[in-house]
C-alpha positions in Angstrom: 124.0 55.9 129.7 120.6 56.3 128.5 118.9 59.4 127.3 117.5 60.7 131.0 121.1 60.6 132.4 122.4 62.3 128.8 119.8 65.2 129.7 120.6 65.5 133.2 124.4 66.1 132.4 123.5 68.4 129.3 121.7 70.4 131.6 124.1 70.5 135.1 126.8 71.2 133.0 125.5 73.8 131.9 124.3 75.0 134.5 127.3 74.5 136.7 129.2 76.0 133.9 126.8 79.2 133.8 126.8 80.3 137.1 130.2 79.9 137.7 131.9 81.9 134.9 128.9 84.6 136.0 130.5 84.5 139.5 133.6 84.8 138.3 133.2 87.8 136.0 130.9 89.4 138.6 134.5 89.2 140.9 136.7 90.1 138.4 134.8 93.2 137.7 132.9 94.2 140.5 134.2 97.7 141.4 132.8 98.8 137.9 129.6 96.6 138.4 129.2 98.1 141.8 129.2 101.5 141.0 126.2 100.9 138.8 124.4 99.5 141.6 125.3 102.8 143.7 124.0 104.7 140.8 121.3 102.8 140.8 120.9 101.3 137.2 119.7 97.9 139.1 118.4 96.9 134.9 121.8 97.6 133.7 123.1 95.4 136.7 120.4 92.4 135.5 121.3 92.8 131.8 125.1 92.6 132.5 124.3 89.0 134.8 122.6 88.0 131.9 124.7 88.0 129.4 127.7 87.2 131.5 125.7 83.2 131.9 124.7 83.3 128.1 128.8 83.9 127.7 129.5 81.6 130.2 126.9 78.9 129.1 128.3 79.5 125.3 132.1 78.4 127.0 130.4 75.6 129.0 129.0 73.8 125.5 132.4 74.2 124.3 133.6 72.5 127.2 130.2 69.4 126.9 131.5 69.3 123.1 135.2 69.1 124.2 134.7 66.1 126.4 132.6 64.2 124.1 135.5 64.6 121.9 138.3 63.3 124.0 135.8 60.2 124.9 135.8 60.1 120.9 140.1 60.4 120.9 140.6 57.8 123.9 138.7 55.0 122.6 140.9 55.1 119.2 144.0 55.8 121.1 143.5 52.6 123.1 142.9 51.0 119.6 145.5 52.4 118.2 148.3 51.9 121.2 146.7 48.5 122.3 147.9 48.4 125.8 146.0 51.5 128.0 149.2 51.9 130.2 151.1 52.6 126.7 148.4 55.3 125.7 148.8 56.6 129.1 152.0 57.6 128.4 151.5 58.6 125.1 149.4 61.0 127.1 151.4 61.9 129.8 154.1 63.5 127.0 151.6 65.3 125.4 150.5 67.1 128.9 154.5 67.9 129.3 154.7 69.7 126.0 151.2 71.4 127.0 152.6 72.4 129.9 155.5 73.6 128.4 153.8 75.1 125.5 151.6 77.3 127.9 154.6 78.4 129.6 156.9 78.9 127.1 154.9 80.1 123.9 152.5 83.0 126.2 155.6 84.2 127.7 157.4 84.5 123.9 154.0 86.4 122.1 152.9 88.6 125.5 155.8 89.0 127.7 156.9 92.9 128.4 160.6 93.8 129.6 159.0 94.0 133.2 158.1 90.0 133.1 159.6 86.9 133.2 158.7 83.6 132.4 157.5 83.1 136.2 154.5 85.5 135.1 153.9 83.1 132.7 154.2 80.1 134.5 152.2 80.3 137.8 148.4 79.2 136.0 149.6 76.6 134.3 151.4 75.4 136.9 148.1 75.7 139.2 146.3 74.6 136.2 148.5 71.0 136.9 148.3 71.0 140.5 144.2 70.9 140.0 144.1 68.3 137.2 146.4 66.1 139.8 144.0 66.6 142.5 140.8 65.9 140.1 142.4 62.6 139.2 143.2 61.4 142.3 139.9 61.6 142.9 138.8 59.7 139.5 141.2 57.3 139.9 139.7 56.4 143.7 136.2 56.3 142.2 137.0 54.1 139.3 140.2 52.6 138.8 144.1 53.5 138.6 144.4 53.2 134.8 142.2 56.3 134.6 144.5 59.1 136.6 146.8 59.7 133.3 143.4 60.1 130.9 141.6 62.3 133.7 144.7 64.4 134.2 145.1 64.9 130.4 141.5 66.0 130.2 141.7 68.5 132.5 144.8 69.8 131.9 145.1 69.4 127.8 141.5 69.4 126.8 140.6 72.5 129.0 143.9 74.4 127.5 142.8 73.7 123.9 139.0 74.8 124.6 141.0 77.7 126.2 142.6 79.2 123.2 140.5 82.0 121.8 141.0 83.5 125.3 144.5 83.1 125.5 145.7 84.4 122.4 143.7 87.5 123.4 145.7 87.7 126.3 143.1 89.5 128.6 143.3 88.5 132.0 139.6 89.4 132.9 138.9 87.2 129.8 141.4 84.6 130.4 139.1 83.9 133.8 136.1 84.7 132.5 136.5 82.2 129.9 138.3 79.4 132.2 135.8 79.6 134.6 133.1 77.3 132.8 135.5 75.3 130.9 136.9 73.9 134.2 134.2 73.9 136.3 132.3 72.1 133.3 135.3 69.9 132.4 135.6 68.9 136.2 131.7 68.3 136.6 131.5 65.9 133.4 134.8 63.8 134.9 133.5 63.5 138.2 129.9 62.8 137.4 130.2 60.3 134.2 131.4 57.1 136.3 128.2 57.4 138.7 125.9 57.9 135.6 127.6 55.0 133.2 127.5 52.8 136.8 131.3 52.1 136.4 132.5 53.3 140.1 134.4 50.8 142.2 131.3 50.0 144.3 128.8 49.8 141.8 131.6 46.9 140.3 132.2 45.0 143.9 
């Protein structure tokens, strides 16, 4: 990794992460945000795209900080554990009680008589489903041993980035906010292997 490749994956995540949680907050939203448009207040409209990416791009440093951390948190856990297939499932337990956690603990604090946990369990859930899709596709690229750590980015790492939103409880911020942080998250997993050189091509 030298210091080109660190730019241009400081900058597409960014990016990435920018326009997406824009898009996502312009969809959320958009009945109010099209009225202004009716109205006519196309600057208010431009302001309102503006600071929806300087939101967004805020969420998708948290996300560039995030995974620098984790990189940072697996190298001592394979120091630590020794064996990677041991700190894989070191990991794999600690994406169970996230799981759980996101279930369990949301459904506790925001819950109303009308809800049950079911309310509470369909994102993360989802959330899951993604982060075993995403490293699938890691694992093809570079090698089996990283499914668990990819899975426990996506799905661990993105839920502790995550928090502020979450204890707010919003779900217009809850997608705002999740927006960047995944599609950020997923970019930097996907992306790192082809800039380090360490796909399974680049090593045949």
């Amino acid at each position: 990794m030298n210091t080109r490749k660190a730019v241009y994956l400081f900058f597409s995540t960014l990016l990435i992460g920018s326009v997406s949680g824009t898009l996502v907050g312009l969809i959320v939203d958009w009945s109010n945000y099209w009225q202004d448009l009716k109205s006519g207040e196309i600057i208010s409209f431009l302001l309102l795209i503006v600071w929806l990416m300087g939101i967004s791009a805020m969420w998708s440093l948290i996300a560039q900080m995030g995974f620098f951390a984790y990189l940072t948190i697996h190298r001592f856990g394979l120091g630590i554990f020794k064996s990677p297939k041991l700190w894989n499932k070191v990991q794999v337990v600690v994406i169970a009680f996230v799981i759980f956690d996101l279930i369990y603990f949301r459904y506790v604090a925001f819950a109303i008589p009308e809800e049950t946990v079911l309310h509470y369990s369909i994102m993360p859930i989802l959330l899951l489903i993604y982060g075993l899709i995403i490293a699938n596709l890691k694992s093809k690229a570079t090698n089996k041993l990283a499914f668990v750590p990819a899975l426990f980015f996506i799905v661990v790492v993105t839920t502790i980035e995550w928090i502020p939103a979450l204890r707010v409880n919003d779900p217009k911020w809850l997608w705002i906010y999740f927006a960047p942080l995944l599609t950020a998250n997923t970019w930097q997993l996907l992306i790192l292997h082809k800039l380090t050189g360490t796909n399974n091509k680049e090593k045949k």
